[in-house]
PDB file of N, CA, C and O in Angstrom:
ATOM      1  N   UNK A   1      73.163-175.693 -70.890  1.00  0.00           N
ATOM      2  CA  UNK A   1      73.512-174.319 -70.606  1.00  0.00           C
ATOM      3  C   UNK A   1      73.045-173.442 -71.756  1.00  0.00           C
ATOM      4  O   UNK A   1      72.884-173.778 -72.929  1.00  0.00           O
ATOM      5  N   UNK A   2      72.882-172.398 -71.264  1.00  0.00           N
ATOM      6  CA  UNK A   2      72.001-170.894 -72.611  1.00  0.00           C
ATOM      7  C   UNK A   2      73.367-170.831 -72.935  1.00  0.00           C
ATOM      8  O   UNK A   2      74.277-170.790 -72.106  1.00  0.00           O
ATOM      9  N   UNK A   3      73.528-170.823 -74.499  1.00  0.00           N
ATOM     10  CA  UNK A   3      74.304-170.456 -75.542  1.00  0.00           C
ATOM     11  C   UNK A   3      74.574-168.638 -75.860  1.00  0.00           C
ATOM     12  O   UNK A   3      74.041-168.057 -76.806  1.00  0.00           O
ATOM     13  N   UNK A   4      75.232-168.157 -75.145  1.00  0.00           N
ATOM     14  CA  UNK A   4      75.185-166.742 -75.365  1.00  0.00           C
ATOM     15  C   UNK A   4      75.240-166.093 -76.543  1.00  0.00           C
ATOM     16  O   UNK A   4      75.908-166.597 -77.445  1.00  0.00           O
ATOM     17  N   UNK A   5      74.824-165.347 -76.672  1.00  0.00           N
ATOM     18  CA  UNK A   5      74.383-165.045 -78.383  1.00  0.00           C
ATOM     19  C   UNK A   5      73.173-164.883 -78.752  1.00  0.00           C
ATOM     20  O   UNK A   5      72.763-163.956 -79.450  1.00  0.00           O
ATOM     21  N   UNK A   6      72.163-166.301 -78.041  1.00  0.00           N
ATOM     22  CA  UNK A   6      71.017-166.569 -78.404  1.00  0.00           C
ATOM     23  C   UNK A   6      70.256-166.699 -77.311  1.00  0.00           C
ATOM     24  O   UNK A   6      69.225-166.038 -77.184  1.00  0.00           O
ATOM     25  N   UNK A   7      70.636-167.484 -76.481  1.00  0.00           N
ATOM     26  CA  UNK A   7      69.728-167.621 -75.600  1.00  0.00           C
ATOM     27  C   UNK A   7      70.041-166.879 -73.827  1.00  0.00           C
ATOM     28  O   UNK A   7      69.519-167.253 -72.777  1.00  0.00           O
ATOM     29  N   UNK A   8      71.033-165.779 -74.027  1.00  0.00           N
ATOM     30  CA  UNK A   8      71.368-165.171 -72.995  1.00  0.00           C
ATOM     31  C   UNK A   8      72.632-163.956 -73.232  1.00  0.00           C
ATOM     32  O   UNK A   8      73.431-164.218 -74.131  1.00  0.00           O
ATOM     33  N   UNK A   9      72.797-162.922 -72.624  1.00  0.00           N
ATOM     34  CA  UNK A   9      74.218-162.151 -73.184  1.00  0.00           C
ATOM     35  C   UNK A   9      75.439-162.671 -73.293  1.00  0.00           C
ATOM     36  O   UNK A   9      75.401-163.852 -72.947  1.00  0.00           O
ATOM     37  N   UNK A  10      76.867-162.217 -73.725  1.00  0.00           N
ATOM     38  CA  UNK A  10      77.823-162.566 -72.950  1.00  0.00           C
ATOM     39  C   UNK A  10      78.591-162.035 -74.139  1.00  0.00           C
ATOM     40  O   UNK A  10      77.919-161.405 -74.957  1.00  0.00           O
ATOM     41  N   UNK A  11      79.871-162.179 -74.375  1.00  0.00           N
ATOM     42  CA  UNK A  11      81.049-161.404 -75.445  1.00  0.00           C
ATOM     43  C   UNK A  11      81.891-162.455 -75.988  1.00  0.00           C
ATOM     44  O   UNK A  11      82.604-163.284 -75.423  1.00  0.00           O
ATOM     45  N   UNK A  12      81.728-162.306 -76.805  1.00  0.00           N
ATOM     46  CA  UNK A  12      82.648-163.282 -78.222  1.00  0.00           C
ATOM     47  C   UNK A  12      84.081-162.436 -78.268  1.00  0.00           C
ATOM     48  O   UNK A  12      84.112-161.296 -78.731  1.00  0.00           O
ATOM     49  N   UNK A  13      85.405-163.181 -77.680  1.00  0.00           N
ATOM     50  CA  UNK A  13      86.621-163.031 -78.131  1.00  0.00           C
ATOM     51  C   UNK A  13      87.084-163.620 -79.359  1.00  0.00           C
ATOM     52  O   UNK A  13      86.904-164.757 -79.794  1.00  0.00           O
ATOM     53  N   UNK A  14      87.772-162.553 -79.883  1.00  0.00           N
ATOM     54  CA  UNK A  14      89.297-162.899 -81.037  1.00  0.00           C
ATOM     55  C   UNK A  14      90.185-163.508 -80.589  1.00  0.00           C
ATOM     56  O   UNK A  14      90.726-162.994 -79.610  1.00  0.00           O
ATOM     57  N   UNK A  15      90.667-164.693 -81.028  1.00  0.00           N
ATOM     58  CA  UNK A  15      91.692-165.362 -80.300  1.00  0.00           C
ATOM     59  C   UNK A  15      93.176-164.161 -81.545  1.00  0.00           C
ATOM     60  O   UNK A  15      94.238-163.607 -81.262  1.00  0.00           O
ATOM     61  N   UNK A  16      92.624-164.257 -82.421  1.00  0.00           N
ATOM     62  CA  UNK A  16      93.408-163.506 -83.415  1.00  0.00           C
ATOM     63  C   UNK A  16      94.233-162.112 -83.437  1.00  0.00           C
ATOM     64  O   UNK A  16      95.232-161.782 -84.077  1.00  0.00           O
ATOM     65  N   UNK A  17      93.041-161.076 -82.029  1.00  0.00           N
ATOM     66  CA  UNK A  17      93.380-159.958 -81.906  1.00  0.00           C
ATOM     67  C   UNK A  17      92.764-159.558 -80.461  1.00  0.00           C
ATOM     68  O   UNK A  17      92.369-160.489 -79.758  1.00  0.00           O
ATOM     69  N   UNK A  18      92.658-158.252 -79.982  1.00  0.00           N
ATOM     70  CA  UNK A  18      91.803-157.844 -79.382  1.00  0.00           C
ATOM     71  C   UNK A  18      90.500-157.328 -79.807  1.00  0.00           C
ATOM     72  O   UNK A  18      90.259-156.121 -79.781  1.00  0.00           O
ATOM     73  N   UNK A  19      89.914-157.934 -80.078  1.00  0.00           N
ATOM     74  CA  UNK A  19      88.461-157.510 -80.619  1.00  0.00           C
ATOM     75  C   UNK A  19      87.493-158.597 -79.388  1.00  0.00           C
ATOM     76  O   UNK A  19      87.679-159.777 -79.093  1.00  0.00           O
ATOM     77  N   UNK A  20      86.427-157.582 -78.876  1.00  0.00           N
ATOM     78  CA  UNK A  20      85.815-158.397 -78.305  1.00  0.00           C
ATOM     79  C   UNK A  20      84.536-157.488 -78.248  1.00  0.00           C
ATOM     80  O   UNK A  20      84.404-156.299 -77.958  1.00  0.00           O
ATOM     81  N   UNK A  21      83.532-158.572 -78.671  1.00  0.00           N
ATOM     82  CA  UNK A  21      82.372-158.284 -79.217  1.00  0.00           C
ATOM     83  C   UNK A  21      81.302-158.353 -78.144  1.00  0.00           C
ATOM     84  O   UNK A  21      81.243-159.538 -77.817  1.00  0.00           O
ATOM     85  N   UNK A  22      80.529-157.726 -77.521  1.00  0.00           N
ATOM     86  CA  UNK A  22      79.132-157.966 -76.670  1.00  0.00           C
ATOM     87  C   UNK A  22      78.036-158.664 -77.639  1.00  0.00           C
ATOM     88  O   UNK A  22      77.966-158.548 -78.862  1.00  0.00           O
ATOM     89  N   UNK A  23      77.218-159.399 -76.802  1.00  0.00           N
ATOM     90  CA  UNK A  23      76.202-160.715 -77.648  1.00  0.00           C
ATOM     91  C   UNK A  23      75.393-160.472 -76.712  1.00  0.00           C
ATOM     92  O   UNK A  23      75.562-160.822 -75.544  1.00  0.00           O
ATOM     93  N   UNK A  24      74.116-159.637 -77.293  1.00  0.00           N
ATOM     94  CA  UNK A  24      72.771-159.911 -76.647  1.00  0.00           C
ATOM     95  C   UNK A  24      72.254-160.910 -76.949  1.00  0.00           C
ATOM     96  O   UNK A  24      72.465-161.459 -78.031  1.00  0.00           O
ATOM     97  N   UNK A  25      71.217-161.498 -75.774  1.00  0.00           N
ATOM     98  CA  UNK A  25      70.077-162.569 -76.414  1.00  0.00           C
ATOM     99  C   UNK A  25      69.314-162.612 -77.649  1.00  0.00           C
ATOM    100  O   UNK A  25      69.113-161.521 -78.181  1.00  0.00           O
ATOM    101  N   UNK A  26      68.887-163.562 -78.165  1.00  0.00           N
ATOM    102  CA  UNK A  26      68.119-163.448 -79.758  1.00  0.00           C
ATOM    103  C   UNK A  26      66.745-163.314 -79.272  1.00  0.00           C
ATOM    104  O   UNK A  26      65.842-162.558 -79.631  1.00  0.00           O
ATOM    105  N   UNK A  27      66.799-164.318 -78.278  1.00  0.00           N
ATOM    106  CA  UNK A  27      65.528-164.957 -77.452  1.00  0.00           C
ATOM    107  C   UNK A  27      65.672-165.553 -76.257  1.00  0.00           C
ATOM    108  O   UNK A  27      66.566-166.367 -76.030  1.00  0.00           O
ATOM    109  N   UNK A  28      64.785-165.182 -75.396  1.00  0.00           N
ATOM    110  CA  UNK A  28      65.084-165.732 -73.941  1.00  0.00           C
ATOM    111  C   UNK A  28      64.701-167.356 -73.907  1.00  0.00           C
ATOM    112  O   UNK A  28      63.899-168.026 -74.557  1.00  0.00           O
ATOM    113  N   UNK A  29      65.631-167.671 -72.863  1.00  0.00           N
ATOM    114  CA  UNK A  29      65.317-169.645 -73.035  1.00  0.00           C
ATOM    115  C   UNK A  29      65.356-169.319 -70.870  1.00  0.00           C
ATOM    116  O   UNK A  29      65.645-168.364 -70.148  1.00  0.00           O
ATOM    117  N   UNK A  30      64.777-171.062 -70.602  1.00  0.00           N
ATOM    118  CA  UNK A  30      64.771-171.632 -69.107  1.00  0.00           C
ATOM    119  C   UNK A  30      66.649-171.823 -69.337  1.00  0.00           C
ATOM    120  O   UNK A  30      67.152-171.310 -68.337  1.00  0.00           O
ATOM    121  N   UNK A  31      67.471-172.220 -70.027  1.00  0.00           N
ATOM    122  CA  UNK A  31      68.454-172.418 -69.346  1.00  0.00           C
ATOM    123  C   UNK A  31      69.403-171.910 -68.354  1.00  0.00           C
ATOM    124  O   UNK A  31      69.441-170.680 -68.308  1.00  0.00           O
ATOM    125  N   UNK A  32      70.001-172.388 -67.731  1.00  0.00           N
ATOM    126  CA  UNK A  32      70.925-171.738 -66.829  1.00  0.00           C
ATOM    127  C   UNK A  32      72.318-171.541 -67.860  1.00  0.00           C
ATOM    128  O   UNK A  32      72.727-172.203 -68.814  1.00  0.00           O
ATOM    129  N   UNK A  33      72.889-170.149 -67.094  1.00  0.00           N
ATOM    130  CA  UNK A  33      73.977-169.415 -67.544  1.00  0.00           C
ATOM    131  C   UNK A  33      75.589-170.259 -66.922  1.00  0.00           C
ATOM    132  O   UNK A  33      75.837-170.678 -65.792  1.00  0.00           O
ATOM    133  N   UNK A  34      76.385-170.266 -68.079  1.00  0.00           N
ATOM    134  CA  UNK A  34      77.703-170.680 -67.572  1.00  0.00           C
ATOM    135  C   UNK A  34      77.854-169.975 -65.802  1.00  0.00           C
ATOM    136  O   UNK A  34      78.136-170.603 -64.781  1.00  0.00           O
ATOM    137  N   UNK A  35      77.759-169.508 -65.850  1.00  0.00           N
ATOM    138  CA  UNK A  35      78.495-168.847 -64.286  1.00  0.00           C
ATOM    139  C   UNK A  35      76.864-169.098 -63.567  1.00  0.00           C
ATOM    140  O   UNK A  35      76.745-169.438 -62.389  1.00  0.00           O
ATOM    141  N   UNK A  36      76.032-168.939 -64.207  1.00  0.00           N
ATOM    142  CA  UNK A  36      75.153-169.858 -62.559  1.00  0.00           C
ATOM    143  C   UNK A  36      75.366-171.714 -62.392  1.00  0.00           C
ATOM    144  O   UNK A  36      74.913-172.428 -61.497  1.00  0.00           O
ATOM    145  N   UNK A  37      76.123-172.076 -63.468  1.00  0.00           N
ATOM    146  CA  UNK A  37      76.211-173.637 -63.592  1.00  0.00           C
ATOM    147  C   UNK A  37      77.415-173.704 -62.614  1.00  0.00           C
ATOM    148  O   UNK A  37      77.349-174.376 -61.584  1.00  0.00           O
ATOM    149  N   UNK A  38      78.997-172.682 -63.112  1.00  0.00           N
ATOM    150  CA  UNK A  38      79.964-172.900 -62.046  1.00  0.00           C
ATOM    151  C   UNK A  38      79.168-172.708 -60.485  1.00  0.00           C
ATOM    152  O   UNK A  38      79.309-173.522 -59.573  1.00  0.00           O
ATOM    153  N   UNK A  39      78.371-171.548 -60.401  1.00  0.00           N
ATOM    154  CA  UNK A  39      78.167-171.046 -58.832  1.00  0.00           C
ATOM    155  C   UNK A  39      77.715-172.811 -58.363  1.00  0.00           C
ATOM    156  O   UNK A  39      78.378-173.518 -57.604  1.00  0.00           O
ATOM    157  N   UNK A  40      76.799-173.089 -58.861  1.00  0.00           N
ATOM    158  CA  UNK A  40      76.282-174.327 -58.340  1.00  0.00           C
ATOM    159  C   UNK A  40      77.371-175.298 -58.172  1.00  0.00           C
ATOM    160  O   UNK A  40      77.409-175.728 -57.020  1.00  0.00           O
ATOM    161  N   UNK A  41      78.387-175.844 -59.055  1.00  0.00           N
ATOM    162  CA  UNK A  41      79.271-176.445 -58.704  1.00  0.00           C
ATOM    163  C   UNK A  41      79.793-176.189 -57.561  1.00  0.00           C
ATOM    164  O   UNK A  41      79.728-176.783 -56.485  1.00  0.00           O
ATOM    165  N   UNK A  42      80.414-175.080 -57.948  1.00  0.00           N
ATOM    166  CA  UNK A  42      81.012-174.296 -56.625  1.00  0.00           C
ATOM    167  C   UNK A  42      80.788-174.819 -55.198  1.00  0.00           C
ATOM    168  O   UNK A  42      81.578-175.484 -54.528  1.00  0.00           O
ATOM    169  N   UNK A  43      79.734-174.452 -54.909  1.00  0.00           N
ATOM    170  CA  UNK A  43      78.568-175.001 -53.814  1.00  0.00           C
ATOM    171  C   UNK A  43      78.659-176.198 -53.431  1.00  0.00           C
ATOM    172  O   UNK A  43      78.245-176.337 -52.280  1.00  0.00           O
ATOM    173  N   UNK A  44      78.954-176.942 -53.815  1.00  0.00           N
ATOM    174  CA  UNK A  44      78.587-178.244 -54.246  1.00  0.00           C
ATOM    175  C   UNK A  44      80.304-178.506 -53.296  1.00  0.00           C
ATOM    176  O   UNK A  44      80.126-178.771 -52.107  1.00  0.00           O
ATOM    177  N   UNK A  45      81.243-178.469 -53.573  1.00  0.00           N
ATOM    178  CA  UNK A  45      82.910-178.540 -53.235  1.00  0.00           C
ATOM    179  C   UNK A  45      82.735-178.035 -51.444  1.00  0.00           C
ATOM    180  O   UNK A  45      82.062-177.147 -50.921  1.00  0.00           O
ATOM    181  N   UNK A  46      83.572-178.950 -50.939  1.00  0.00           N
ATOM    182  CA  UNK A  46      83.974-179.180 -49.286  1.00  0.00           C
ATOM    183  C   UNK A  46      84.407-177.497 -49.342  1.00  0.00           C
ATOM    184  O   UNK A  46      84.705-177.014 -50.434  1.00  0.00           O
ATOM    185  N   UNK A  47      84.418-176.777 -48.288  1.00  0.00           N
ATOM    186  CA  UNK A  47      85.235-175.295 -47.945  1.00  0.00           C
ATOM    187  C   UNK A  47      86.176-175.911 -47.518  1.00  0.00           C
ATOM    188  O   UNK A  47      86.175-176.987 -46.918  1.00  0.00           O
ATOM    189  N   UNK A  48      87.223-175.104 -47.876  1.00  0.00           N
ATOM    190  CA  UNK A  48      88.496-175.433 -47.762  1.00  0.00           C
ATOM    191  C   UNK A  48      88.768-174.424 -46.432  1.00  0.00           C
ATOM    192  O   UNK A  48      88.247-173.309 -46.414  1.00  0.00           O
ATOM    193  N   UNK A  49      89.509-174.831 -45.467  1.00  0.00           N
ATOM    194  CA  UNK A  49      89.855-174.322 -44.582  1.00  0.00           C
ATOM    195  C   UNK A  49      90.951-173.133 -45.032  1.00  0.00           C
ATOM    196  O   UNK A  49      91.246-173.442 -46.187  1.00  0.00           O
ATOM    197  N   UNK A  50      91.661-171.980 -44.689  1.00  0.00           N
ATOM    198  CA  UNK A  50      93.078-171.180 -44.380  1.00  0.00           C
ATOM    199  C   UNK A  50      93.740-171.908 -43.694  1.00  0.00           C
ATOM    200  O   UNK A  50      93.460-172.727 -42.820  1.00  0.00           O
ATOM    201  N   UNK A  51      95.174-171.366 -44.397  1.00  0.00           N
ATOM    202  CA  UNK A  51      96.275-172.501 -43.669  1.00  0.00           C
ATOM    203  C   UNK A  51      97.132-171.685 -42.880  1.00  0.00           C
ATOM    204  O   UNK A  51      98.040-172.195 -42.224  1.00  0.00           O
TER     205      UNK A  51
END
C-alpha cells in the first residue's frame, strides 16, 4: 500500500490533541491507496441480505 505522506495524500492525527495535519505526496508511486485496498476487499465479501 502507498504510504501517505510520500507516496500518496492523506492526514496525520494527534492522538495527543486535535491537531490534524494534511500530507501531500513527496512522489507519485504504482501503489494502491488504503481505501482502494478496503474497496477491493469489500468486493470480495458475500452481500449480505436486509433483515
Amino acid at each position: 500500500m502507498s504510504t501517505p505522506g510520500i507516496g500518496s495524500a492523506g492526514h496525520i492525527f494527534r492522538t495527543d490533541g486535535t491537531v490534524l495535519m494534511p500530507l501531500h505526496a513527496a512522489r507519485p508511486d504504482a501503489l494502491p491507496t488504503v481505501a482502494a485496498v478496503m474497496q477491493g476487499l469489500l468486493a470480495q465479501l458475500p452481500a449480505r441480505r436486509a433483515a
